[in-house]
Backbone bond lengths (Angstrom), bond angles and torsions (degrees), N, CA, C in turn:
res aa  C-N    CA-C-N  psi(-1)  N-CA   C-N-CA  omega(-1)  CA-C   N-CA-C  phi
1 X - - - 1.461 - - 1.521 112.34 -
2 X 1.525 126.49 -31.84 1.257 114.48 159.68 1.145 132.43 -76.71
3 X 1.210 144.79 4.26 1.069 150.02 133.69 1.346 123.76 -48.41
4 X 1.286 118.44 -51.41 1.415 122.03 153.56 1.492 123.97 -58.79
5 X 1.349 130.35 -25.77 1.259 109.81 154.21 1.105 118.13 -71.66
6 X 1.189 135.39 -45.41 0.920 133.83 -157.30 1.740 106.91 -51.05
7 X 1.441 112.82 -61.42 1.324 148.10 -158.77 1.622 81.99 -56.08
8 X 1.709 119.90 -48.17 1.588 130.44 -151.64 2.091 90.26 -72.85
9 X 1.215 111.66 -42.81 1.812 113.65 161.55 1.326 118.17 -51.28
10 X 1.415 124.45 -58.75 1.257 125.01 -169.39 1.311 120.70 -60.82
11 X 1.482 111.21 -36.00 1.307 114.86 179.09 1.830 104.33 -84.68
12 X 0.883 114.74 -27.54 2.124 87.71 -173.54 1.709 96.28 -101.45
13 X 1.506 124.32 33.11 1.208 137.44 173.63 1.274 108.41 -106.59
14 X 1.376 117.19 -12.82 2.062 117.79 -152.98 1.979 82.87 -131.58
15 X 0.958 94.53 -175.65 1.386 103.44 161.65 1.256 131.01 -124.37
16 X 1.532 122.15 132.87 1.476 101.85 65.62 1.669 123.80 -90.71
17 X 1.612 98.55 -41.50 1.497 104.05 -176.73 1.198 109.62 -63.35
18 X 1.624 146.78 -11.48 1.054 137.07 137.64 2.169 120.72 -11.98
19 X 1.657 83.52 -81.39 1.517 92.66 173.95 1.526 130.44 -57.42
20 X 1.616 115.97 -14.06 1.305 135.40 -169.45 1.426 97.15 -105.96
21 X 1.272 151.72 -27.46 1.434 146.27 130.67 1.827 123.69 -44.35
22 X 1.622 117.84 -0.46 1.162 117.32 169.68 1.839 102.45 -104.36
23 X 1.299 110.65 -6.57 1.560 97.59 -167.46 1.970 101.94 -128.00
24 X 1.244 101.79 -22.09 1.653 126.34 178.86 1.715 113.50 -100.76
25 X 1.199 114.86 117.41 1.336 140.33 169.80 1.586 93.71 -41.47
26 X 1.948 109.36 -75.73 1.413 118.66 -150.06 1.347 110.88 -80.31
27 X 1.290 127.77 6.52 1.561 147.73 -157.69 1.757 79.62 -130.33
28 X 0.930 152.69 -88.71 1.615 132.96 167.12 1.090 129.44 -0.76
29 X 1.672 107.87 -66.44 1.144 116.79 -163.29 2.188 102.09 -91.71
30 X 1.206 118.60 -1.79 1.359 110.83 168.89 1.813 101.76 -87.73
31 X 1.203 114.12 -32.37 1.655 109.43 175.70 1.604 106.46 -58.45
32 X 1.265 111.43 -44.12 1.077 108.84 -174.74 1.690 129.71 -66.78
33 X 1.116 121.05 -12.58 1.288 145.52 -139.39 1.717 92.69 -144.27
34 X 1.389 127.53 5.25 1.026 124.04 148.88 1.277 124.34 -105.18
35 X 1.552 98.47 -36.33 1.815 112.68 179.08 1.358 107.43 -56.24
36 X 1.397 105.96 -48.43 1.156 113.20 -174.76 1.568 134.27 -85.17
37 X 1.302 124.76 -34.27 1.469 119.69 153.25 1.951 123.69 -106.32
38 X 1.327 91.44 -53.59 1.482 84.99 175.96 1.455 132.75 -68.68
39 X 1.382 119.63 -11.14 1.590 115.49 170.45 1.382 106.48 -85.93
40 X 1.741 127.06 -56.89 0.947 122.55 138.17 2.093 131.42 9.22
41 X 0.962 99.64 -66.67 1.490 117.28 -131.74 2.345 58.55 -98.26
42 X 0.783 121.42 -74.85 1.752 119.30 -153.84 1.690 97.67 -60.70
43 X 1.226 130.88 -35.10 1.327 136.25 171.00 1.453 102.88 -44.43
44 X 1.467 126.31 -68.48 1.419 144.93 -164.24 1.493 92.17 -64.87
45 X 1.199 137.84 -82.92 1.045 133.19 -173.34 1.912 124.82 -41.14
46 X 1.091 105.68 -11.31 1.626 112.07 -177.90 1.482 115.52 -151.74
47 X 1.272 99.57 24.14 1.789 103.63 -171.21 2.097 91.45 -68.11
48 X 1.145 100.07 98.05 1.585 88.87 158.51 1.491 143.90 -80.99
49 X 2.061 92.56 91.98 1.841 99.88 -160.51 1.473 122.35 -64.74
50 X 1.330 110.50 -14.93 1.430 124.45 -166.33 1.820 96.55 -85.07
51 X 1.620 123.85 -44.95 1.355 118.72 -170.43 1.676 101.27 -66.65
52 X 1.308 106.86 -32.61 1.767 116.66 -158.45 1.912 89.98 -76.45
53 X 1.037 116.52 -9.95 1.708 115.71 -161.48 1.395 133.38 76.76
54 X 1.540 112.28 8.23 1.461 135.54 -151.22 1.593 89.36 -105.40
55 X 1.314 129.57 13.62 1.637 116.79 177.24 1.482 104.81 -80.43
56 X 1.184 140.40 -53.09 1.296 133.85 158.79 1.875 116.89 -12.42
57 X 1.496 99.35 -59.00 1.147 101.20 -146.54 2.322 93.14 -75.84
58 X 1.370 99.86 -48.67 1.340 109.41 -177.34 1.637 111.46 -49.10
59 X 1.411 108.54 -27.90 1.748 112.38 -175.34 1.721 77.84 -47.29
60 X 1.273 103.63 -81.36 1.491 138.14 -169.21 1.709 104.60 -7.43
61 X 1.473 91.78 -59.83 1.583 104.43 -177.38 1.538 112.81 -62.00
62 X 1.629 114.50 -49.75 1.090 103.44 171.52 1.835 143.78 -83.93
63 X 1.409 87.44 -0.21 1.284 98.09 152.92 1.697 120.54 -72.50
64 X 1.153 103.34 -60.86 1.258 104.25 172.63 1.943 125.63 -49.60
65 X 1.508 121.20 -30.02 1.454 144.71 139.22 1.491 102.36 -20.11
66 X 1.853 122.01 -62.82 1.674 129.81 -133.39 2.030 77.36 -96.34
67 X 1.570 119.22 -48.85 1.359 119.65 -169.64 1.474 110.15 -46.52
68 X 1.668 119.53 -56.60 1.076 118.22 -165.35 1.415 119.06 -112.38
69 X 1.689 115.85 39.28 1.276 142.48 166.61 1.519 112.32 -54.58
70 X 1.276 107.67 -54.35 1.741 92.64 -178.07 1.808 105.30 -70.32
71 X 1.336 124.17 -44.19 1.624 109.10 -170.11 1.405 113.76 -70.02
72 X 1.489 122.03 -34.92 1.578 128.55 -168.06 1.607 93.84 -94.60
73 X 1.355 119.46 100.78 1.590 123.87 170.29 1.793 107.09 -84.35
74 X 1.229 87.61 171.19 1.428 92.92 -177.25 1.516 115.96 -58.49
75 X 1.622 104.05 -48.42 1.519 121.89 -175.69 1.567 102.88 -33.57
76 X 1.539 116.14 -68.67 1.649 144.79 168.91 1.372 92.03 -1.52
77 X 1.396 121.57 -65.92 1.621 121.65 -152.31 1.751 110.88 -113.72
78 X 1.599 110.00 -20.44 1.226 105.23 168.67 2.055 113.41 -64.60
79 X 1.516 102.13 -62.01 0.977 98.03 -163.97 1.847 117.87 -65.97
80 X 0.969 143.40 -18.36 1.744 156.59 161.25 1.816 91.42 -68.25
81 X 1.136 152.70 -30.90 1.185 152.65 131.02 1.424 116.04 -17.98
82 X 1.391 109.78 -80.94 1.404 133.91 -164.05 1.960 97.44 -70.83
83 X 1.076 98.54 -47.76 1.323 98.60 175.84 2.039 128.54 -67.44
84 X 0.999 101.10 -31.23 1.933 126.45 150.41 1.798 103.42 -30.51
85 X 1.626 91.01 -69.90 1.661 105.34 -169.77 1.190 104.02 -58.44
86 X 1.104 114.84 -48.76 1.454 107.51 -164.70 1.198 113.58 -94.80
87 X 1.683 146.31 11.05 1.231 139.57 117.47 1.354 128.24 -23.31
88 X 1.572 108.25 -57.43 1.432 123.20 -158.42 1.759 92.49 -83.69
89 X 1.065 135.24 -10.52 1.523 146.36 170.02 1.657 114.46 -69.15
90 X 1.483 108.76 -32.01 1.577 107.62 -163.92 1.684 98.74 -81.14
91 X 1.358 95.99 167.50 1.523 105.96 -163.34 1.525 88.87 -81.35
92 X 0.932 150.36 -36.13 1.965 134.92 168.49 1.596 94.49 -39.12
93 X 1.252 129.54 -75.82 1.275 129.44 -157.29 1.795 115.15 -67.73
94 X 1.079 99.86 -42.88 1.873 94.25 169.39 1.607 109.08 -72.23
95 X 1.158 110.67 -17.46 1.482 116.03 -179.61 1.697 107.18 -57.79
96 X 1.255 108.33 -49.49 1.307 135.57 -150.76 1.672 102.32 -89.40
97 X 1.520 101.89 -45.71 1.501 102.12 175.07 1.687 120.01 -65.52
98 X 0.856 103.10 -15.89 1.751 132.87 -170.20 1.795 101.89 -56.12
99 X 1.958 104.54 -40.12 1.433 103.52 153.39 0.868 138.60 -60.49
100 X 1.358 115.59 -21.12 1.532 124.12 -161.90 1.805 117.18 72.62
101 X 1.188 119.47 -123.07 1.171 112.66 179.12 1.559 113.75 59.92
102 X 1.326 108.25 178.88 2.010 108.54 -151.45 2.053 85.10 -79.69
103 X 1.164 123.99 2.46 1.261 102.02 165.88 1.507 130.16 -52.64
104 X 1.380 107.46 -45.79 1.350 131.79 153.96 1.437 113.63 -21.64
105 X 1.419 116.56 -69.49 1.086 127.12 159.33 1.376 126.00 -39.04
106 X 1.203 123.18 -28.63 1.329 134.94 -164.67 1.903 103.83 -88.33
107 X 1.228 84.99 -32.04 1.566 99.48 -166.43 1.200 106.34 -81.34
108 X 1.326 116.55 -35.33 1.720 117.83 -170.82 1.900 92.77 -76.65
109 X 1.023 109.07 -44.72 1.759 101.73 -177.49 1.449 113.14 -64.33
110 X 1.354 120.98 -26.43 1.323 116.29 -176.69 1.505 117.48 -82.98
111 X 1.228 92.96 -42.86 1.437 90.89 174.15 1.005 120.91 -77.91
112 X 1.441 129.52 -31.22 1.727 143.50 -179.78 1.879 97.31 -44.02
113 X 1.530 109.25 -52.64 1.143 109.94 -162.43 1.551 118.93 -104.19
114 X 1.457 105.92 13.40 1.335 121.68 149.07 1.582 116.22 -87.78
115 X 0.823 122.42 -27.76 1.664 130.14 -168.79 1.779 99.43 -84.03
116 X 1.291 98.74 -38.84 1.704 102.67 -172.46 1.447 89.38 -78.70
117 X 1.804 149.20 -55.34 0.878 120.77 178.50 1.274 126.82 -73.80
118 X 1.558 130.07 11.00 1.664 115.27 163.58 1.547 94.52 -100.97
119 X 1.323 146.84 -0.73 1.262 124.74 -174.66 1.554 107.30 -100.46
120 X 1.681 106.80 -11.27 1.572 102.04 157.06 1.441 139.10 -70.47
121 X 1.694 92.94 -17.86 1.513 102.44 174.78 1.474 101.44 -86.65
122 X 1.213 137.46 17.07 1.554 146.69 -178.86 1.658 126.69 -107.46
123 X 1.735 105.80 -48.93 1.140 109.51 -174.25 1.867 100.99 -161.17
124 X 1.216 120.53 148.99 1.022 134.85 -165.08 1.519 124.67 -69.05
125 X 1.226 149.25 111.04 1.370 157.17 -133.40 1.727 89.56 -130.20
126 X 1.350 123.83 83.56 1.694 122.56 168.64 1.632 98.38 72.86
127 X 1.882 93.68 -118.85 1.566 118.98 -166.58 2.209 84.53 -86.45
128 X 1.439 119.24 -15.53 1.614 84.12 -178.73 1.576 113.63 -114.85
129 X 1.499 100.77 114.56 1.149 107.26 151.46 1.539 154.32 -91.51
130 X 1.488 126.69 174.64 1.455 104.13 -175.59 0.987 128.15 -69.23
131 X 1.354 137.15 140.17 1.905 133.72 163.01 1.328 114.08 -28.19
132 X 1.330 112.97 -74.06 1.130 137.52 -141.03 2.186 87.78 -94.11
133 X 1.540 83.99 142.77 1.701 129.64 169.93 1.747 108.04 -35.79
134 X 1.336 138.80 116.46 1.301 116.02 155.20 1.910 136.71 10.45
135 X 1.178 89.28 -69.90 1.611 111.02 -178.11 1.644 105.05 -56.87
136 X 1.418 101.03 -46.69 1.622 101.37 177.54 1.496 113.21 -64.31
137 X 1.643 114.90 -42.96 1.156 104.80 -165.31 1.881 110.99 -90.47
138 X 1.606 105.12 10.46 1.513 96.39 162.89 1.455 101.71 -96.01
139 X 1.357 125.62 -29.31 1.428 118.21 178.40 1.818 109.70 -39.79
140 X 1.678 110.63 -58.22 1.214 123.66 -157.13 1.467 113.08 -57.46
141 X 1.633 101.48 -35.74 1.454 117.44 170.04 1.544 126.23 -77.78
142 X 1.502 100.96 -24.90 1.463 80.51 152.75 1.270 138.61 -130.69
143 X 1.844 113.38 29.50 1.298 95.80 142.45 1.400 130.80 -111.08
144 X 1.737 93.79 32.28 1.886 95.72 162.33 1.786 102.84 -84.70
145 X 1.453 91.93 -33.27 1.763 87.95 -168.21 2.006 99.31 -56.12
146 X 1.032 101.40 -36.89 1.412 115.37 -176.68 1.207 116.14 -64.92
147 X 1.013 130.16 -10.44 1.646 150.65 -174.90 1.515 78.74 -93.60
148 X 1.600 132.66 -121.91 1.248 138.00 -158.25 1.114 126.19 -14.51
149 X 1.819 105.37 -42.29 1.722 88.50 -173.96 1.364 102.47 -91.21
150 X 1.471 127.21 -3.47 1.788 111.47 157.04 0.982 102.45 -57.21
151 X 1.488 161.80 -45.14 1.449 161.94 -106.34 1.433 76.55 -123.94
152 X 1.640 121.56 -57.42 1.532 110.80 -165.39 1.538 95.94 -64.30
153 X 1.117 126.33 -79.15 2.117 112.19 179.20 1.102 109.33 -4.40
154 X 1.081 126.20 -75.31 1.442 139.41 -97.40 2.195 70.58 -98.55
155 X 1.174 104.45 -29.74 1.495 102.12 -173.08 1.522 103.43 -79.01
156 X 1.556 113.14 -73.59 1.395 129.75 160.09 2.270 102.07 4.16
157 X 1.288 75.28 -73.94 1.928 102.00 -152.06 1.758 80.60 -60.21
158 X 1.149 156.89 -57.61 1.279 153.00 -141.57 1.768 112.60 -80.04
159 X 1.429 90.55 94.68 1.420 121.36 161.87 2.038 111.34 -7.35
160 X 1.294 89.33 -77.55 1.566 108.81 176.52 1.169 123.51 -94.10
161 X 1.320 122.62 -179.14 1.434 114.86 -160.60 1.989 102.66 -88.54
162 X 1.693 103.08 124.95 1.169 90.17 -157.27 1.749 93.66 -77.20
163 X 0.732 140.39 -56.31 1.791 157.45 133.65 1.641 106.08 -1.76
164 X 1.105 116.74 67.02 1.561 102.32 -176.13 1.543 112.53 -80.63
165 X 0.846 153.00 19.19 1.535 171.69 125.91 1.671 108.47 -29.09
166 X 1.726 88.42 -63.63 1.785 86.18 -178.57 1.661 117.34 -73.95
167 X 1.273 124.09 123.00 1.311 110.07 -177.48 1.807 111.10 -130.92
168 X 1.348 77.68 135.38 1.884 100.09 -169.71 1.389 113.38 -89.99
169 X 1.851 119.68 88.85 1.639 108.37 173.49 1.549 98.30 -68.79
170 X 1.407 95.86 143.12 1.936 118.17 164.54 1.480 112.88 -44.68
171 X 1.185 134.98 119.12 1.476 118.48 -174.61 1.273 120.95 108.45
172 X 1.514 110.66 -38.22 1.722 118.72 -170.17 1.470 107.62 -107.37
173 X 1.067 121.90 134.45 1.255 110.34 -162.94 1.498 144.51 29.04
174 X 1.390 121.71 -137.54 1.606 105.00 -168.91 1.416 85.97 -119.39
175 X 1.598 96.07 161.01 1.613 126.13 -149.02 1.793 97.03 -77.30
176 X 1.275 109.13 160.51 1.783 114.45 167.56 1.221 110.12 -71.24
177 X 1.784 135.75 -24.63 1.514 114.38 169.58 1.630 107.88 -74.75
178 X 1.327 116.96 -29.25 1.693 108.26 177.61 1.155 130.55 -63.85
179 X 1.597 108.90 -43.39 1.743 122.37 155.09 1.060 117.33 -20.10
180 X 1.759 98.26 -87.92 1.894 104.86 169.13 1.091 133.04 -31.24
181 X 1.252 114.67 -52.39 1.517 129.84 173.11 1.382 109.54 -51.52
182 X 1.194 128.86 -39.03 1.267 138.12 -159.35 1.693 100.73 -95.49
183 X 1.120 105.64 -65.97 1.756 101.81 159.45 1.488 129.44 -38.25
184 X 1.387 107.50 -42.17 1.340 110.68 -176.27 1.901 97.00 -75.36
185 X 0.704 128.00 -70.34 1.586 139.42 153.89 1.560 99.24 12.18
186 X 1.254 103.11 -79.67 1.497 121.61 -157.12 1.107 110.58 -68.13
187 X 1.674 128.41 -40.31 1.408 133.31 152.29 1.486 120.94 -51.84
188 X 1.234 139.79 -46.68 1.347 157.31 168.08 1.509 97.96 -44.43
189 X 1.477 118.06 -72.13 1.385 128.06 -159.46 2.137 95.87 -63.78
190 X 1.165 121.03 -42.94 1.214 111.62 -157.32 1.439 107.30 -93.52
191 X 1.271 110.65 -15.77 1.584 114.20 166.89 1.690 117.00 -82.33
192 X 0.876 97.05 6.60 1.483 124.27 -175.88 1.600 101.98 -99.94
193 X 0.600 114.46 -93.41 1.703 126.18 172.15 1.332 115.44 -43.53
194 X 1.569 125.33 -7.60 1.336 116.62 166.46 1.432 97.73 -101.85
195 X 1.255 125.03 -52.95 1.307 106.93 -170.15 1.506 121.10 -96.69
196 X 1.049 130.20 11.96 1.631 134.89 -175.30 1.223 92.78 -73.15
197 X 1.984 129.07 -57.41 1.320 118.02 -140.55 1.607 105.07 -92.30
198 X 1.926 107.57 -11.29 1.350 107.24 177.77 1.661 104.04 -96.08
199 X 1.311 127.24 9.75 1.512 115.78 159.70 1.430 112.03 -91.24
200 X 1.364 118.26 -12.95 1.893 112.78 -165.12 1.630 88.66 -100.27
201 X 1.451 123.37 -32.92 1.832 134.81 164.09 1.325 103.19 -16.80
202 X 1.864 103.49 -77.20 0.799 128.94 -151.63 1.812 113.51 -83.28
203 X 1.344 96.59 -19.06 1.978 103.88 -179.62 1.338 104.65 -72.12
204 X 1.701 113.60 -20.06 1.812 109.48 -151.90 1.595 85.93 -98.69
205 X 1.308 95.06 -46.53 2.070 89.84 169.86 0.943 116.01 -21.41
206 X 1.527 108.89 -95.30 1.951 138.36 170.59 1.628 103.46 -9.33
207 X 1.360 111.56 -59.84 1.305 118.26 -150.08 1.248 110.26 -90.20
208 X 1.524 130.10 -26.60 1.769 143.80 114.63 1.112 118.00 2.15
209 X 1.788 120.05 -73.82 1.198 110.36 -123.82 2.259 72.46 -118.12
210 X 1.431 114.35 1.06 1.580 105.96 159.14 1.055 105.02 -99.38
211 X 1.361 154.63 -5.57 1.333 131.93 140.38 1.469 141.20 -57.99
212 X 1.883 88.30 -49.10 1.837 87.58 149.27 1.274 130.82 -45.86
213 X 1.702 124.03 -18.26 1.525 130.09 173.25 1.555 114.58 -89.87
214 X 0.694 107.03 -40.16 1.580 116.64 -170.32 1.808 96.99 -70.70
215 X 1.629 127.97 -47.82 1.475 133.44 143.65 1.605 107.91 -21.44
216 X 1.313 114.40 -85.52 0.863 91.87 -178.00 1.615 155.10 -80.11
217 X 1.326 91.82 10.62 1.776 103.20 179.64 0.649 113.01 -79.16
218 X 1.766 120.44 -37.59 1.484 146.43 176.72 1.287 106.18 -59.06
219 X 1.260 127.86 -45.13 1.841 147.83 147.49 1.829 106.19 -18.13
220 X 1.204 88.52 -72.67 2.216 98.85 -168.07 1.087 83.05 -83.45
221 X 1.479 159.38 -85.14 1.406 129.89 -138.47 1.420 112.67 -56.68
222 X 1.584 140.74 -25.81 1.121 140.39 -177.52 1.457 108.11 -84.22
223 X 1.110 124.51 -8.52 1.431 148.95 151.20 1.117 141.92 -55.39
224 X 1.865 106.03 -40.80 1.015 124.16 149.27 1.149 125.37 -95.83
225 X 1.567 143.31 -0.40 1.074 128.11 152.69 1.208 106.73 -76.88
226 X 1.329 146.03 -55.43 1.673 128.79 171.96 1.119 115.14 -15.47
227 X 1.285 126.27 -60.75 1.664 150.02 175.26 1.676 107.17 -32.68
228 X 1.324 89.16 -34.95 1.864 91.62 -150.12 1.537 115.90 -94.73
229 X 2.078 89.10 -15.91 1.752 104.85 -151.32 1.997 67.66 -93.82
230 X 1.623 93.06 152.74 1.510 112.20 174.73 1.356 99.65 -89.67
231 X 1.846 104.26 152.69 0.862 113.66 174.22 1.393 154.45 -52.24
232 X 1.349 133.04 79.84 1.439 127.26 -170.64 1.624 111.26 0.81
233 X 1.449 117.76 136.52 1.508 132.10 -161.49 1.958 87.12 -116.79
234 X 1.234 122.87 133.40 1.297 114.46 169.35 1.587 106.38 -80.09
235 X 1.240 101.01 153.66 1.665 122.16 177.66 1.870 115.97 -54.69
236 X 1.136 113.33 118.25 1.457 106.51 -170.93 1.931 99.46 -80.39
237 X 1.365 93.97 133.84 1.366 108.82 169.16 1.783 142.49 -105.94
238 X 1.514 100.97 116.31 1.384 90.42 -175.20 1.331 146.76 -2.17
């Protein structure tokens, strides 16, 4: 699976969709929305550290992860994450990328390595796993998913062209409400599909692995009342 992200970056980084993210809203916003969660997100999930020789080093990391678990909370790295993405979302910054130039560049690293650190607080990468409890790590997932599709509204709902960079002659290609629409779409739909199937993952877990508890408490307390009740006295006989 990291290979496939990887491969899923390289390609809407080069062109063609390269060049179709300088003149296209919804061709933007799918580069973006790969760099940033789905290449991300398939890397983490299948990065093989042990073939690459990097198992040494990841123990390392995730030891170091388990040491400074109580001061570094999840919030710490989700939200400077979540907040990354949604920089590179505002109309200054797509404005700007719209040149191209090594900003581009700038963007795929920032976000690449924002996306890899909120999808660690999500799901387990080898020796690193998340800090934080079930409950936390469906929270995290869904209010990133909840993040994008405001970003998708917030595009959707806008009258005028929120992106004034991209510009739509009448006649030539497809119109600035279809763009949007189509951008907003494509963000909506793929933030969707990353995090829908790892919040219901993660609910059936939780809700699993507290029944297995509630079993067994219910287990030792009946355990300890046996313990506690005195011993049956036999019946005295005539």
């Amino acid at each position: 699976m990291s290979v496939l992200g990887l491969a899923a970056c390289v390609v809407v980084a080069v062109p063609p969709l390269s060049v179709s993210a300088h003149r296209y809203d919804w061709a933007e916003a799918l580069q973006f929305m790969v760099l940033a969660l789905v290449g991300p997100g398939l890397v983490v999930a299948g990065a093989p550290w042990e073939v690459l020789g990097l198992g040494p080093v990841v123990e390392k990391l995730a030891a170091a992860r388990r040491r400074h678990h109580e001061r570094v909370r999840t919030v710490a790295v989700a939200v400077p994450a979540l907040a990354c993405m949604v920089a590179w979302r505002t109309p200054v910054a797509v404005n700007a990328l719209k040149a191209g130039g090594w900003l581009v560049a700038v963007e795929a690293v920032s976000v690449g390595i924002s996306g890899a650190a909120l999808w660690l607080e999500c799901i387990s990468s080898g020796a690193l796993v998340p800090r934080g409890p079930r409950p936390q790590r469906i929270a995290v997932a869904a209010v990133s998913m909840w993040t994008i599709w405001v970003l998708a509204y917030l595009l959707a709902m806008s009258g005028a062209g929120w992106y004034r960079s991209y510009l739509h002659v009448p006649g030539h290609g497809i119109s600035l409400a279809i763009d949007q629409q189509a951008a907003s779409g494509l963000m909506w739909a793929m933030a969707t599909a990353c995090f829908v199937p790892l919040i219901f993952w993660h609910l059936v877990q939780w809700l699993h692995a507290e029944e297995d508890a509630d079993h067994e408490l219910r287990r030792v307390v009946r355990e300890e009342r046996r313990r506690a009740l005195p011993p049956a006295r036999p019946a005295n006989r005539p």
